[in-house]
C-alpha angles and dihedrals in degrees: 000000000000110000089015107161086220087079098073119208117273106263099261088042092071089038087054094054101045079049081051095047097049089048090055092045099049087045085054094052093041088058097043082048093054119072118004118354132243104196096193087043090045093049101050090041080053085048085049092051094046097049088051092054103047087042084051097043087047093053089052092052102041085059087037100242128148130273109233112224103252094047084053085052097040095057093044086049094049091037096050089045092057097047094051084054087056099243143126 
């Protein structure tokens, strides 16, 4: 059946879309970071880009793949942001 979700992506294909995903986020935080802030609109772009990271960082791990550096960085930076915010 055509766009059946039984046919799952080819492999870079999925890759290609959690790369996708971190680029649009971070675009969205450096927006919100440029002109006048919005704390509350700041901090849940910052949870989005988290979430597409570590979606991203997992996906590397679980096919065995390496962390490039700045992803590696990124994540610690974002990590180490929310927690400072108390948040999880």
């Amino acid at each position: 059946m055509p766009g059946s979700s039984s046919i799952p992506p080819s492999s870079g294909s999925q890759l290609d879309d959690l790369r996708t995903a971190v680029r649009a986020a971070r675009s969205d935080v450096e927006l919100l970071r440029s002109g006048k802030v919005d704390p509350a609109l700041l901090l849940t772009a910052r949870g989005v880009l988290l979430e597409a990271l570590e979606i991203y960082a997992a996906e590397l791990v679980r096919r065995r793949l390496p962390m490039p550096p700045a992803l590696r960085d990124d994540l610690r930076l974002q990590r180490g942001i929310r927690a400072a915010r108390g948040l999880r």
